[in-house]
N, C-alpha and C positions, 0 to 999 in steps of 0.2 A: 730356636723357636721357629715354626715354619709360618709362611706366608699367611692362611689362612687364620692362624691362632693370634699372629700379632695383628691382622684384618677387625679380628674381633674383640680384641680388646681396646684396640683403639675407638671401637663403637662402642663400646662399654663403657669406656670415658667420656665420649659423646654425649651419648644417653643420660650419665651422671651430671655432667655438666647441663645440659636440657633442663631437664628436673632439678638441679639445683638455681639456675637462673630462669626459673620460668616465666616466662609474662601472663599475669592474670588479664583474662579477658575482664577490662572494663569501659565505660563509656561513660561521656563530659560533654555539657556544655557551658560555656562562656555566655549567652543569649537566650537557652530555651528554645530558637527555633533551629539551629546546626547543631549535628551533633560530629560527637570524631569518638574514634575506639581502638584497642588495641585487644591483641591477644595471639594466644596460640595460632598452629598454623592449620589448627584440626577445630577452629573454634564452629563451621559449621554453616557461618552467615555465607551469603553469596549479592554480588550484585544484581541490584534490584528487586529484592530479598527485603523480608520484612522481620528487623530484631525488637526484643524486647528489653528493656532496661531495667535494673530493679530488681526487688525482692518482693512476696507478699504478695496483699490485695490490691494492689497499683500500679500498674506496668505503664512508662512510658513506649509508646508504640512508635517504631522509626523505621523509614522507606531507605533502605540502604544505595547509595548513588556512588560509593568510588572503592577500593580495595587494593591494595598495591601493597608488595614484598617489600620488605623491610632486612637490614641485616646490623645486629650488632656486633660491634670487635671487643676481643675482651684478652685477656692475660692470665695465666696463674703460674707459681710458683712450680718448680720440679726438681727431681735430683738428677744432676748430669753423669751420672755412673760413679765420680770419682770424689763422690761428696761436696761437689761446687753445689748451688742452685744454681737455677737456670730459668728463664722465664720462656714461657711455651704460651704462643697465640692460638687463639681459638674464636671462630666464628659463629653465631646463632640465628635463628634466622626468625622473624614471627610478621604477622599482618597488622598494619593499619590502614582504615577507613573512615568510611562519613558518611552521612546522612543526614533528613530533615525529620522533625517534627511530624508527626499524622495526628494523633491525638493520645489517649488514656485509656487502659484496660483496666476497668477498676468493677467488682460483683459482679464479675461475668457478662458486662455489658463492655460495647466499644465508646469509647466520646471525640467524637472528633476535635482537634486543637492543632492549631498550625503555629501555635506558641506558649510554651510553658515559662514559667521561672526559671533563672540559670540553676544545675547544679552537677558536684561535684562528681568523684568517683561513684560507679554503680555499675552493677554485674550487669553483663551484658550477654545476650544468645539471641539464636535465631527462633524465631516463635514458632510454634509446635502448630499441625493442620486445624485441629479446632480453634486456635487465635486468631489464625489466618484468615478462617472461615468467617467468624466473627469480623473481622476487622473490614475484610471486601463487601461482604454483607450488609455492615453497616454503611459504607460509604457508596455503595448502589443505591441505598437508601429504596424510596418509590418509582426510581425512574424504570421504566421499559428498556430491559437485555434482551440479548440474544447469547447461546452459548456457543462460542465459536470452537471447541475443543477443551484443555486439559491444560491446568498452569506446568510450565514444564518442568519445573524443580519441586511440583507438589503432584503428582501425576492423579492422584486420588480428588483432587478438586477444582468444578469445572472454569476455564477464563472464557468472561463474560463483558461484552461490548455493550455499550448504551446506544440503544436503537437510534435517538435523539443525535447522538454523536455526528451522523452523517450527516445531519444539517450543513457541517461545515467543509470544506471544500479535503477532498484526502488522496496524497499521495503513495501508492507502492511500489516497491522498489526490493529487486532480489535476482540476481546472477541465473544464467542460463542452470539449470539442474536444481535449483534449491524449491520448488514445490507452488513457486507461485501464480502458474496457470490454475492448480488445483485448487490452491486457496480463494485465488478469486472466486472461483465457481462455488467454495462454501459457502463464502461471505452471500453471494447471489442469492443461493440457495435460502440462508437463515433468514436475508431480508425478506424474499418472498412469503416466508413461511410464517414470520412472528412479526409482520409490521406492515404495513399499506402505504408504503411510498411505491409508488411507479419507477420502471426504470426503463433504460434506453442505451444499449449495449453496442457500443460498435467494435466488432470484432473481427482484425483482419486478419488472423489466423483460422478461422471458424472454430474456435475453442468452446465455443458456448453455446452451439446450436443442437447440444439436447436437453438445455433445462428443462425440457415441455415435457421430461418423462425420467420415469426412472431407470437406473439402470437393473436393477433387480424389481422386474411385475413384480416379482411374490414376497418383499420384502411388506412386515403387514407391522413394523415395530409404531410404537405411535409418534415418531418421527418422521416414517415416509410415509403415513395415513394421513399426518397434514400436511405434509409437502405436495401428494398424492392431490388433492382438494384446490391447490393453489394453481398446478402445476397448469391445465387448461388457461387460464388466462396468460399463459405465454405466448406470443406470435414472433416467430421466426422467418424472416427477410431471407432469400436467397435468389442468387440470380436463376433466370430459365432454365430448366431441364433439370431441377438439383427439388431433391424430398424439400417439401417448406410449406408452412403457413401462407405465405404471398410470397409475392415475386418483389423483388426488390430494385426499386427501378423509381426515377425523379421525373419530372417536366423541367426544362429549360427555363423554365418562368419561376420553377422555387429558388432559382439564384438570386442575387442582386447584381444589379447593372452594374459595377464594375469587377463582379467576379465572372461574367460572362464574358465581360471585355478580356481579362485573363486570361481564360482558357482559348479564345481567340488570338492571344497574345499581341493585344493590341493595347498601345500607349496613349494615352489624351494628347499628348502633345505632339508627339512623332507619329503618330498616325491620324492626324485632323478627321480626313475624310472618311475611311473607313469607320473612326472609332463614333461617329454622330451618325452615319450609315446604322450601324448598328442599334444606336439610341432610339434614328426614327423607324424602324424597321419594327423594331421589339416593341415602340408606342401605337402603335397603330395595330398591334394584333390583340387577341379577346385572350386571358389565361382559361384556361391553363394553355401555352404552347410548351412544342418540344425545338428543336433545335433543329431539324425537319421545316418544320411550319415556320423557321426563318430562312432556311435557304429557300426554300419558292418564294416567300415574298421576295427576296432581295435578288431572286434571277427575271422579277416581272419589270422592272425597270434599269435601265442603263447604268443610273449615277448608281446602285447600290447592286451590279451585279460583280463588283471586286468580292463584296462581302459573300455573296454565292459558294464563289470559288475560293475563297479563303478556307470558310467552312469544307468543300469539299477536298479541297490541299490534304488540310490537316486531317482528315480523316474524323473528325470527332462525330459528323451524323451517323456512323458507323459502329459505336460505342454501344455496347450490350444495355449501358444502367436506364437507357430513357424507354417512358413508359411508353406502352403501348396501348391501344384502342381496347377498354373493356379491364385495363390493368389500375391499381389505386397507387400514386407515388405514398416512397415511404414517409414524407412529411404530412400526408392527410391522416392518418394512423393517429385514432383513440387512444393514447398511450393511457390518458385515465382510466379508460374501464379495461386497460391490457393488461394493466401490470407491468408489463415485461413487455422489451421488443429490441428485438437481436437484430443488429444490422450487422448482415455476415458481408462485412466487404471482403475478404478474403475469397469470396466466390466469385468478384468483377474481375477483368482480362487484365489490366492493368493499372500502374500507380496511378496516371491520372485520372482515371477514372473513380479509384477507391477516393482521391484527395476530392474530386468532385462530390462524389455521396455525400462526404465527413461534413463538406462545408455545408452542404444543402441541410443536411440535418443540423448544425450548430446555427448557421445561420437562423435557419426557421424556429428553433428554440427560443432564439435570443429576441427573433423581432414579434415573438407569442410571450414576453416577457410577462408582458401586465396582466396576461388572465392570471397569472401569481396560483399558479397550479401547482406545487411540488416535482421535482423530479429528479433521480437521480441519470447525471449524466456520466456514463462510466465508459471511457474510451482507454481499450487495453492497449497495449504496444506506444502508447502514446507520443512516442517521439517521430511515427508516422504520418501524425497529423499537426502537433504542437511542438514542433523542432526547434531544438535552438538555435540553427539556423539554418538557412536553407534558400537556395536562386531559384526553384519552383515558384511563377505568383501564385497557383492557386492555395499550396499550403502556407506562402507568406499570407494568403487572408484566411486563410481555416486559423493560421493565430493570433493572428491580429483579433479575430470574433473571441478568439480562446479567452483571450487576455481582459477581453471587455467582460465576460464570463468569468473568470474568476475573482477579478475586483469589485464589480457589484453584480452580478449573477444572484448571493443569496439571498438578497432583500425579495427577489424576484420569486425565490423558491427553486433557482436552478444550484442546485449542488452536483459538483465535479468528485469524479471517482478515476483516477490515473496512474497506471501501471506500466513499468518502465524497466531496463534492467540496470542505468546508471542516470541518478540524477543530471547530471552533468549534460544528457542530451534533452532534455523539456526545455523547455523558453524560460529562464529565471524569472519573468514580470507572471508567469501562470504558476509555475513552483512556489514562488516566496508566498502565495497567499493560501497554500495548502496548511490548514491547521491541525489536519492529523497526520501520523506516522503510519504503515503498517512498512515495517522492513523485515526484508527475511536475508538468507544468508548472502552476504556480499564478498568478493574474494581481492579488492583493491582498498587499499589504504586512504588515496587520494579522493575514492567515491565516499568512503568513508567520512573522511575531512570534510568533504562537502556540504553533505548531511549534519553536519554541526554546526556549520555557518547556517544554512537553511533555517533546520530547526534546533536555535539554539535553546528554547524550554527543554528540550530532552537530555538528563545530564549526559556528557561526553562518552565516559566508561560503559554505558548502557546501549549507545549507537554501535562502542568496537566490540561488543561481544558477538555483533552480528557474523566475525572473522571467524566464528565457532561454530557456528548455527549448524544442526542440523537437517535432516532434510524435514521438511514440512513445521520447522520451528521458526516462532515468528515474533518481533515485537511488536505491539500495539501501542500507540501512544497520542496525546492529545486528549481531544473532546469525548475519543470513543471509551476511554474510561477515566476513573476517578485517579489513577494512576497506570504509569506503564507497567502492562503486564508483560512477560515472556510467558508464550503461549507452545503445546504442541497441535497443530491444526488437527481438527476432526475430522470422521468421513464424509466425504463427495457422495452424496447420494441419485446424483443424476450421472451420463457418464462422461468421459472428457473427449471432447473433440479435438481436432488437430490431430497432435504428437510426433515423436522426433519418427523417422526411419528405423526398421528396428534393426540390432548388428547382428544378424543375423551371419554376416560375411566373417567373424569373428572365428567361426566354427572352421576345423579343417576340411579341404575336400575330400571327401569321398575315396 
């Protein structure tokens, strides 16, 4: 018998065995609100996946959260050529899983239920796109969506975020190459398009400084005809000489007195004189000043002309961000009747200066708290500004502000939007109070890990499938819907700023 023919028969016993010991897909619960399931290895369900239970007019409806390989051992009888038997092992292999409770598919309506009665065995499958449809549908209920793209395991039907959702403070988080510059820029995009929260962009990449258009004039679909509508109330911050809405530039005076001391790098206690030099110098002038209009005061007298030359040492009156005669700092900026307003620090000379902007605008949010205005504050690269740890003072008080911001910030109306590529570098006391997820592809186990102590409402299995993700596939999780969706992100209709270098040098020469 040659290789190949005893290859095949030994599948053919396989296969007999399969089918003779097959496991029915079925699903139990002990409580009505867990469920658990078993079955084939083709049964269909997928994590985060919504199965149905049942037979007939009454489907239990269940948010599938765990799925792990299973292997049975088993024995059967044989003959050893010379008429002994013989016992011969064999191995099988099928899925168990679990899930919770959603509610009742019963006359073609959904019912929401987060508890049934216990019961026994029942057929179990993955629900078909019209249940699907039904099912999210009904648990949107009346609230205000937005469609951020395409569920990814249902490509035919659209995932949908509750506008409402951003109320609450949201962290993202996804590996250099998994899409998530792009995706910010949707999310931007759909909030501008289908909701009236303002926002306030700090972008130290310049990734975002063409929401004000789109990237295709002629695109006329009726999705860039209202984005097209929106799009004018964007103002774009760049520093001098750079295409922009205004010039992106502060006064000395939108700091507060001990982040001025900072950047002068000066101590209350180790530095007495100069640090109350400072104090009385700054009291005595009319705002707005700049940092300018403190070294002259502080060169017209004796005792505060160390502080002069401090200033001039360190070079900071020399700093592109301060405004000039006839220019608006970007903290005087209507952000209510803007909409949108992009602070491209990525266009300042350098780190301390971008740490200087960040804070002048957090600062100034936080101490504009009680006109209880709405706003989204969405700071990309976020570990820029809200480090977890860091011997710069000025971004030890950009997060120190952070932190007073994300712990009571929403009462205020100040909601945080923070994009990162490994949890692990944001400040945990600004992390732990992020109540939504949006994760995209992660490539570390450990960041992984992390994300589940963070946010442990997201079941486990749901965070590591992040180790698969595609490109521009995303989880969404939290407030921003009624359950975690896996999403495939939609299109960017404005175009994207930044970007990597291209490899161009890849090519052979010539």
């Amino acid at each position: 018998m040659s290789e190949n023919t005893s290859a095949d028969s030994r599948f053919a016993q396989r296969a007999e065995l399969a089918e003779r010991y097959a496991v029915v897909p079925v699903a139990f619960s002990t409580d009505g609100r867990e469920v658990g399931f078993v079955g084939p290895l083709d049964l269909g369900v997928s994590v985060g996946g919504i199965a149905v239970v049942g037979a007939g007019d009454e489907l239990v409806v269940v948010h599938v959260h765990d799925i792990h390989l299973e292997r049975r051992d088993g024995s059967m009888g044989g003959d050893g050529g010379d008429g002994d038997e013989v016992s011969i092992g064999f191995a099988l292999r099928h899925v168990r899983g679990s899930g919770v409770v959603l509610g009742v598919l019963a006359d073609g309506a959904f019912r929401p239920a987060d508890r049934l009665g216990p019961f026994g065995e029942r057929r179990v499958r993955p629900a078909t796109s019209d249940e699907l449809e039904r099912v999210l549908s009904s648990l949107d209920g009346d609230a205000a969506t937005i469609t951020i793209g395409a569920l990814r395991d249902s490509p035919g039907l659209p995932a949908r975020l509750r506008s409402k959702g951003f109320s609450r403070h949201t962290f993202m988080c996804g590996q250099s190459g998994s899409g998530k510059t792009y995706t910010t820029g949707v999310l931007f995009e759909r909030l501008l398009a289908y909701s009236s929260l303002p926002m306030m962009i700090i972008d130290p990449n310049s990734d975002h400084v063409h929401l004000g258009g789109l990237a295709d004039p002629e695109n006329h679909a009726p999705e860039a005809d209202l984005y097209r509508r929106v799009a004018p109330s964007v103002v774009v911050t760049r520093t001098r000489g750079l295409e922009s809405s205004a010039t992106l530039c502060v006064d000395f005076s939108d700091l507060e007195g001990d982040v001025r001391a900072a950047m002068l790098r000066l101590d209350p206690v180790a530095d007495l004189d100069d640090y109350a030099a400072l104090r009385e110098v700054t009291g005595r002038l009319d705002e707005p000043y700049s940092v300018i209009d403190v070294a002259r005061a502080a060169a017209d007298a004796p005792e505060t002309l160390r502080l002069a030359r401090r200033i001039e040492n360190l070079g900071i009156d020399r700093w592109s961000v301060w405004r000039r005669d006839g220019e608006q700092s970007v903290t005087q900026l209507d952000i209510v009747g803007r909409r949108c307003v992009v602070v491209d620090t990525g266009s300042l000379g350098g780190p301390d200066e971008r740490a200087a902007l960040s804070m002048a605008v957090l600062g100034n949010r936080w101490r504009r708290r009680r006109e209880r205005n709405p706003v989204l504050l969405a700071i990309d690269e976020a570990h820029n500004v809200l480090p977890s740890s860091t011997t710069n003072p000025l971004l030890e008080r950009a997060t120190e502000t952070g932190i007073l911001i994300a712990g009571e910030g929403r009462k205020f109306g100040l909601h945080l939007f923070l994009a990162s590529q490994r949890p692990g570098k944001v400040h945990p006391n600004v992390l732990s109070q992020c109540d939504n997820l949006v994760l995209m592809r992660m490539n570390g186990v450990a960041d992984v890990a992390d994300l589940e102590e963070t946010f442990s409402h997201v079941p486990p299995m749901l965070l590591r499938e992040s180790l698969g993700f595609g490109l521009g596939q995303a989880l969404f999780a939290g407030q921003l819907a009624p359950l975690p969706v896996f999403a495939q992100v939609g299109t960017r209709l404005t175009p994207e700023g930044g970007g990597d270098v291209p490899t161009t040098w890849t090519a052979s020469p010539a």
